[in-house]
N, C-alpha and C positions, 0 to 999 in steps of 0.2 A: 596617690595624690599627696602632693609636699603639703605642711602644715598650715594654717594660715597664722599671723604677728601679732605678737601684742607690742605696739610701739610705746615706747617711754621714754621722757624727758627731765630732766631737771639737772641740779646742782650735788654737790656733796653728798646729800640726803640717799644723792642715785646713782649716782656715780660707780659703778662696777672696781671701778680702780682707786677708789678710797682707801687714803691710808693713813691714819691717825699722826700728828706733829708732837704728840703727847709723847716726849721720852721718858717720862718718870714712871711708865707702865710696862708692863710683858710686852713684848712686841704680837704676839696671841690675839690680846684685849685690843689691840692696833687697827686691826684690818684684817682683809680677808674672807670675808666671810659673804655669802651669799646674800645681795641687796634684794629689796621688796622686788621689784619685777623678774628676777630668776625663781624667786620664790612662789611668786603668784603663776608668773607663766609658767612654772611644770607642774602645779594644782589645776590652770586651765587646757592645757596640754596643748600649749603657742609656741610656737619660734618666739624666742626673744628677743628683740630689737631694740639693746637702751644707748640712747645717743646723750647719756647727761655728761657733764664735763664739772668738775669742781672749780667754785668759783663764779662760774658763767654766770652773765644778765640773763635777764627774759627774752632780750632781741636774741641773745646765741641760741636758748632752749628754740626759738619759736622757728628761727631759721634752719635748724635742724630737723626738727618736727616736721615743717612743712615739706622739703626736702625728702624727706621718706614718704611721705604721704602720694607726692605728686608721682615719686619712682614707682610704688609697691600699688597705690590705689586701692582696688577691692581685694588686694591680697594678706590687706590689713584688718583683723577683726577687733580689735580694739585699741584703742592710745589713751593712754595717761599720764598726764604731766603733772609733778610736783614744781609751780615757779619759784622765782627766786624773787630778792628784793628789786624793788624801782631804782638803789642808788650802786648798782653795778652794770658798769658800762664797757662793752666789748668794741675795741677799733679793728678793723681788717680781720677778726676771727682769729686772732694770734695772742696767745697765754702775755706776750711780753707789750702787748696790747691792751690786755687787760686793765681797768682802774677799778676799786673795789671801795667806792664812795661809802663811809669815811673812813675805813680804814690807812686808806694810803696815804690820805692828809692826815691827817694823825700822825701817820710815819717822818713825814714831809714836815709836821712842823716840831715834830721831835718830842712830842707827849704820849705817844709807843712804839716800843721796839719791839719789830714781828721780824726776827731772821730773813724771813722768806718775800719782804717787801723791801722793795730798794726806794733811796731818797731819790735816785738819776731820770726815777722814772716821771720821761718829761713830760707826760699828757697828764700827769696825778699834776706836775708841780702848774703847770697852764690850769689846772681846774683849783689848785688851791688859791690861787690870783684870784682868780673867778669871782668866787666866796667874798673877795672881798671888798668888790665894786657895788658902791653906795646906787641904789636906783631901783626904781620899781622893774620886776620882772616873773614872767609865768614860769620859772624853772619846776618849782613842784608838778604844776598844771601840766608840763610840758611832758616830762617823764612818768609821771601818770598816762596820760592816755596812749603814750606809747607804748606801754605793756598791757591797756585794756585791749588796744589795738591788735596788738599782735595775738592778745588769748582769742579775741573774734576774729580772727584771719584762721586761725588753727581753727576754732568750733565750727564754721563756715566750710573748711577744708573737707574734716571730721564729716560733718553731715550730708557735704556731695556726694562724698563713695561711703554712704550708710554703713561708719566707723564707730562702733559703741564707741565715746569717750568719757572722762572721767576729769577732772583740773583738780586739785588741790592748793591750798600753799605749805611749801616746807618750813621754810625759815621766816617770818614775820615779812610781810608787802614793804616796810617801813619800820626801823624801830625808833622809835619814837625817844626814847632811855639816852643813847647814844649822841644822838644827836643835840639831847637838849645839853648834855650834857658839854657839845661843843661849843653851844651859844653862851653857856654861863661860865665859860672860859674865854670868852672874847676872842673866839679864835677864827667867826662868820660873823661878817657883818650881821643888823637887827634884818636887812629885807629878802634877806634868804631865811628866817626863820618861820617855820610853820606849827602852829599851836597844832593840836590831835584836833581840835572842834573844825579847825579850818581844814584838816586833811580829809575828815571824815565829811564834809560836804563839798570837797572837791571829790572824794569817789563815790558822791550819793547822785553827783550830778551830773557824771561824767557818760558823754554822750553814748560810748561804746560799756560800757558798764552798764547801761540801761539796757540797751541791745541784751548783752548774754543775760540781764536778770527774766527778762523779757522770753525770749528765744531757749533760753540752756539752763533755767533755774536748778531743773534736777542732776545738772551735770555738773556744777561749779561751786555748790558748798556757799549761796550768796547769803549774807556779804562778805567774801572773801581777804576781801583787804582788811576785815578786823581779827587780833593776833588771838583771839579764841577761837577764829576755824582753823589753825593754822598746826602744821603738825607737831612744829615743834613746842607750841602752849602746851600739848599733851605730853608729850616725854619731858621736860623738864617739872612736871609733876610729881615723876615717879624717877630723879634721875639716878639713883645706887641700879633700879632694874633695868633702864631702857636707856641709857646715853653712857656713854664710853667712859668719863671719869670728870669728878670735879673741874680739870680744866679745860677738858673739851665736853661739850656737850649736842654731839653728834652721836646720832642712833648708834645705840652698840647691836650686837647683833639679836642681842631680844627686841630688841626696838624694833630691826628692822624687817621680823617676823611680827610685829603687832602691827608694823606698819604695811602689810602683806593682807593683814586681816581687815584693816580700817577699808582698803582700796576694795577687795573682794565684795564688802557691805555696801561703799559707794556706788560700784557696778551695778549691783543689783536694785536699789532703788532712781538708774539713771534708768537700766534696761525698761522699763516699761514705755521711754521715749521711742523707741525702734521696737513696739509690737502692732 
């Protein structure tokens, strides 16, 4: 009898093929090293199944996910997703398709230089336009519930072929730092800005948000969207032991054996949902 899966999703955090941009390190300290679901899945002794991609939005983690879901069905004993932020947007599923809101407008308006983002990229430069048309509009609203969306299509999924699962967040729902940081540079118009008190009752109120608090309490770490459930609040606590080096602060590879450990803790006060 072949094994049954532990399916896994997410961004960098999960990414199998993670590999540090950090050249001022050993190339060792870089990458390489066995991520949390290799980890977990041969302590719960799964096929491992991680579909994460660096970079990726939540639409890419979720279309993935679900995807394996629908192929493997009851073949899948458990899935866990670490998502990603709300301002990462995936077109056609192709890397060069990619916009990594706001990094790229950032690159676009020339306030950082990230090698590995191009200024040509023209659906960054269409969005940095965007930013800066004066008028009321749901963009926050809109992007929100498109990845509460898609975490309840996946939990939904999960629980029709009685799939223990697990949701995390890796890297912060929103950060909040970055951002404000572009509005006090005049670089977004005032009605694309969003105060943390306005963010945090757009996801108190947000209709599928309610849903999984409702439905999947014990599997989703609620309130999710604030950056104390979030993985990375915890490794940048501790980051000389569990994050790669001062300028990157992506799990190193203790990290991402403690983040092996957080998941297995997770499972087990979700499993009581599927006894």
């Amino acid at each position: 009898m072949s094994k049954k899966i532990l399916l896994a999703g997410g961004d960098s955090f999960t990414d199998p093929k993670f590999f540090s941009m950090d050249k001022s390190i050993n190339s060792k300290k870089r990458g390489g090293w066995p991520m949390w679901p290799e980890i977990l899945g041969k302590q719960m002794d799964l096929k491992i199944m991680n579909t994460a991609d660096s970079g990726r939005g939540n639409d890419y983690i979720a279309k993935q996910i679900l995807d394996k879901i629908y192929e493997y069905k009851d073949q899948i004993d458990t899935c866990i997703v670490l998502w990603s932020s709300i301002d990462r947007h995936d077109f056609h599923d192709k890397k060069k398709n990619l916009i990594n809101i706001p990094h790229d407008l950032l690159s676009i308006w020339g306030q950082k230089k990230d090698i590995h983002r191009s200024k040509k990229n023209i659906l960054a430069k269409a969005y940095a336009e965007l930013f800066m048309e004066i008028g009321e509009n749901n963009f926050w609203e809109n992007i929100l519930t498109d990845t509460f969306r898609n975490m309840w299509l996946v939990a939904e999924a999960c629980n029709k072929y009685n799939i223990k699962f697990v949701f995390r967040q890796g890297i912060a729902l929103l950060d909040h730092h970055i951002w404000n940081e572009i509005y006090d540079e005049g670089l977004i118009c005032s009605d694309y800005r969003i105060e943390e008190v306005n963010y945090y009752t757009l996801c108190d109120t947000n209709k599928y948000a309610k849903m999984l608090n409702k439905e999947y309490k014990k599997n989703i770490s609620y309130p999710f969207w604030e950056y104390d459930t979030s993985i990375v609040s915890f490794t940048n606590k501790y980051p000389k032991k569990l994050t790669i080096s001062e300028m990157d602060r992506h799990p190193s590879a203790e990290g991402q054996q403690l983040i092996s450990k957080y998941m297995a803790a997770a499972l087990d006060v979700s499993s009581a949902s599927y006894m």
